[in-house]
N, C-alpha and C positions, 0 to 999 in steps of 0.2 A: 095238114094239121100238125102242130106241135108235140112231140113227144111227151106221154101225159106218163105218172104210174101206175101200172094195174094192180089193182084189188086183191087179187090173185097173190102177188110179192109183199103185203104186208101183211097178208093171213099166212104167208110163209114164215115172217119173220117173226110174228107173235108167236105160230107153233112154237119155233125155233126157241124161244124166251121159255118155251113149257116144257118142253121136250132134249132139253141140251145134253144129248149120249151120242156116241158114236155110231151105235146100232139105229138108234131113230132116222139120224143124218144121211146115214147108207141107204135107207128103204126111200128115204124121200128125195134121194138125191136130183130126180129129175126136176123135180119142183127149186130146188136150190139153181140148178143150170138154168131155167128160164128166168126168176125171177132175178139171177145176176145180170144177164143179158136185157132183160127189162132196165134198171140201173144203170145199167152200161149206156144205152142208146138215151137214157135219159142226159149222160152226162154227155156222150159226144153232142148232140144239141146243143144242151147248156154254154160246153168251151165253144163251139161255134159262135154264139151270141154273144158270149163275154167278152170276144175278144172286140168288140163295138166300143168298149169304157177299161178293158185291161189288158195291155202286152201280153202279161204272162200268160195268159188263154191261150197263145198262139205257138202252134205246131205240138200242142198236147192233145192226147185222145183220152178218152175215158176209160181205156181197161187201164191206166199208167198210171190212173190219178188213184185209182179204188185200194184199199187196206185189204189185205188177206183176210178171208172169214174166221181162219185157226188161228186159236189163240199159243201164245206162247206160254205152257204150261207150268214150266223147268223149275223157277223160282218161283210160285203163286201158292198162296194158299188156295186159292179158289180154281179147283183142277178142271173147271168146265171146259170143253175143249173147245167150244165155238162159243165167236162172237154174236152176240144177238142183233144186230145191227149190219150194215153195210154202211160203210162210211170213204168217203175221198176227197183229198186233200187238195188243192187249188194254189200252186204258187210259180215264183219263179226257180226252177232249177228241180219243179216234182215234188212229188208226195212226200219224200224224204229232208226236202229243206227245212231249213231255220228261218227263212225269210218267213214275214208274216203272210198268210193268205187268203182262203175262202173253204169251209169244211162246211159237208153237206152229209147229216147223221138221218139214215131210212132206218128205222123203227116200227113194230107194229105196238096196238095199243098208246096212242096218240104221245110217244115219243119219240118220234123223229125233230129236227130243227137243223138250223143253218147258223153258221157261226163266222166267226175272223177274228185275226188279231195277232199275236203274236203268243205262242205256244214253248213257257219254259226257255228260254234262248241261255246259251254257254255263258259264263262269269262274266267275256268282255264283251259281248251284245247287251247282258243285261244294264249293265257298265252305261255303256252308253246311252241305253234309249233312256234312262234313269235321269243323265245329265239332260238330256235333250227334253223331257220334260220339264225338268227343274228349271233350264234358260226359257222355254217356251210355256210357261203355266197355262195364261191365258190362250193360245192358241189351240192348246189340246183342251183345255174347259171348252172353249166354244165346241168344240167337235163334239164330244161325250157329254157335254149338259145340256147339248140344244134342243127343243121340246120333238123334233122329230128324230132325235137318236133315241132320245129315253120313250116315245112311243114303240119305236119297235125292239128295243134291246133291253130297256131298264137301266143301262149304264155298265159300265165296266166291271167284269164278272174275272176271278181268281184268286191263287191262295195268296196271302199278305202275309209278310212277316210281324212278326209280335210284338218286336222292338224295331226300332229305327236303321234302315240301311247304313253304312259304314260310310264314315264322311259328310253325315247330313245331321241338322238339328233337329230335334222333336216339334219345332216350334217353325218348322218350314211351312209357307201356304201349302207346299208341294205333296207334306208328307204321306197325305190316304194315297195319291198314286205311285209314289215313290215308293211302297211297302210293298206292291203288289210284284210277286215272282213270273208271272205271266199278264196279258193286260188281254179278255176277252173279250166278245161282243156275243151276245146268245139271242137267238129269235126262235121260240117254240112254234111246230109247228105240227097242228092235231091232223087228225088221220083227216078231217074233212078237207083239208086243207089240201094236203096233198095228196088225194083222189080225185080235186078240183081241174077242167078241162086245161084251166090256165095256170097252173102250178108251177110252167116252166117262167112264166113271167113273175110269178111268187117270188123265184128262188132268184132270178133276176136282179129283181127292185131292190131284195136285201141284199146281196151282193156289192151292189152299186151303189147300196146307203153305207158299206163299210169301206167303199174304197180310200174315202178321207184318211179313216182311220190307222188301213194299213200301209195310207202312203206317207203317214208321221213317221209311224211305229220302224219303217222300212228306212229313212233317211238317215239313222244317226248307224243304222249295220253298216250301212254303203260306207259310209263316213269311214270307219275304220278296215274296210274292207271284206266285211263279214258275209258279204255275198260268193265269196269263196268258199266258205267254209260248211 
């Protein structure tokens, strides 16, 4: 049978949303250690299967892909010390890349979801994917307006600039994607959803329905060499 998520790991995680002290986390710790390990085996499955429709799935494991639960407090207003989530990053080069990929957010309280795309990228990624839509318009419309991207994503999700990128006219077809400082894709996914026996083929199917996306988003880094970086 397929690695499913126990029930157990999102009633940890919503605790976790309720409960975010250091004292709590300590007494509960045991519950923390299994439901990572719940997660964990979800994802070594998952890269197993992904690696059917994407390279970079392959020779990664899932404790390598997952985010630290502790939060970095240092500069935050917000001194909660844990994450309420478990979240892990899917790309070429690890969790830590720039290249676009595939993020998988566990949530209790039916905020979990599955995401892609391309996350903030440095001045000359942004640079480029920017042009690379502007020569490619219609090609990236088809991707992001087709009736079954906007069934499961809604369309392309981040923050926009206010005014016009540097170098472009207000008056480009281009400009609503051209504003945007990251280019997402978002699939919410409710608690029924993901305590569903076939959850792992869930996380699959959206996976697979952004791969388009992030193999646009992905060509114009290459272009410059950004997969180095």
């Amino acid at each position: 049978m397929p690695s499913t998520i126990d029930k157990n790991t999102l009633s940890f995680l919503a605790d976790l949303a309720q409960n975010n002290t250091r004292e709590w986390f300590a007494d509960n710790k045991p519950r923390y250690e299994k439901a990572r390990k719940n997660y964990i085996s979800f994802l070594d499955e998952l890269l197993q299967e992904m690696q059917h429709f994407e390279p970079a799935a392959r020779g990664q494991h899932g404790k390598e892909t997952v985010f630290r639960i502790y939060r970095d407090v240092r500069f935050s207003s917000d001194k909660r010390p844990y994450k309420d989530h478990f979240g892990a990053y899917v790309a070429e080069g690890g969790r830590k890349s720039i290249l676009p990929g595939y993020y998988l957010h566990l949530a209790g309280n039916n905020k979990s979801f599955l995401a892609g795309g391309l996350w903030y990228p440095p001045a000359p990624e942004l640079k480029a994917v920017r042009q690379e839509i502007d020569y490619n318009l219609d090609a990236f419309k088809a991707l992001v307006e087709s009736e079954e991207f906007r069934k499961k994503f809604g369309g392309i999700e981040g923050e926009q600039l206010k005014t016009t990128p540097k170098g472009y006219d207000r008056d480009n077809p281009a400009i609503y994607y051209l504003r945007f400082k990251s280019w997402n894709a978002v699939m919410p996914l409710p608690d029924e959803t993901v305590l569903r026996p076939d959850f792992l083929q869930v996380v699959l199917d959206g996976f697979q329905a952004l791969k388009p996306l992030n193999d646009f988003l992905t060509q114009p880094i290459r272009d410059i060499g950004g997969e180095e970086g």
